[in-house]
N, C-alpha and C positions, 0 to 999 in steps of 0.2 A: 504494500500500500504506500510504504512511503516511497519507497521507487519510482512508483509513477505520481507519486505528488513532485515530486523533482524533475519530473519532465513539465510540466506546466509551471514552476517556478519562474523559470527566468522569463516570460513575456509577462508576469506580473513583478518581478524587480521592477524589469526594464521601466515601470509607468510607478515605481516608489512603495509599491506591496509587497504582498508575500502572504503565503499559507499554511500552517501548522497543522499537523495529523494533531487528534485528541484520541480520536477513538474506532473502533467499529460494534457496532451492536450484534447480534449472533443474528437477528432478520434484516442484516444487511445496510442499515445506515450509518453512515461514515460520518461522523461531526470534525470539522476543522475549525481551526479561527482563522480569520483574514485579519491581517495585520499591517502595517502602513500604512499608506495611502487606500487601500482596500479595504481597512474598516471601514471607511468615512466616506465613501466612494457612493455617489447615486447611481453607479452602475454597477455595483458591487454583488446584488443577487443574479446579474443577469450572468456576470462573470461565474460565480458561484453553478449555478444552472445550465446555462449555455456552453459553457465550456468546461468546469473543474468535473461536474456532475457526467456531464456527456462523456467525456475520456476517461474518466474510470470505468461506466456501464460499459462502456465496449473494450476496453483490457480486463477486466476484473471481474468473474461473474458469477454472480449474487450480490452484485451489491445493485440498493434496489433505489436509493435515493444520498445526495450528500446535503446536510444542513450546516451552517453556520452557529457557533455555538459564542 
């Protein structure tokens, strides 16, 4: 899991963020923190969703949703 949270890191440096694993739950949700620029960010759920969310579901399977903690 964290493996592939480091592959989505650096296009969130690049814009002053960044992503933290917290956890997985055993039905499949994953809580991260956004940290930078990405806590504070109005586009920060889409980032979350559209992309953190999306590339795990397709490397990783069973996981069923990522939330922000």
């Amino acid at each position: 899991m964290r493996a592939m949270l480091n592959d989505v890191r650096p296009s969130l440096q690049a814009d002053g963020g960044d992503v933290e694993f917290v956890s997985v739950t055993d039905d499949g949700i994953v809580k991260v923190r956004l940290k930078g620029a990405c806590g504070s960010c109005p586009m920060a759920q889409m980032t979350l969703k559209m992309g953190i969310e999306k590339y795990l579901k397709e490397k990783i399977p069973g996981v069923v949703e990522v939330v922000a903690v």
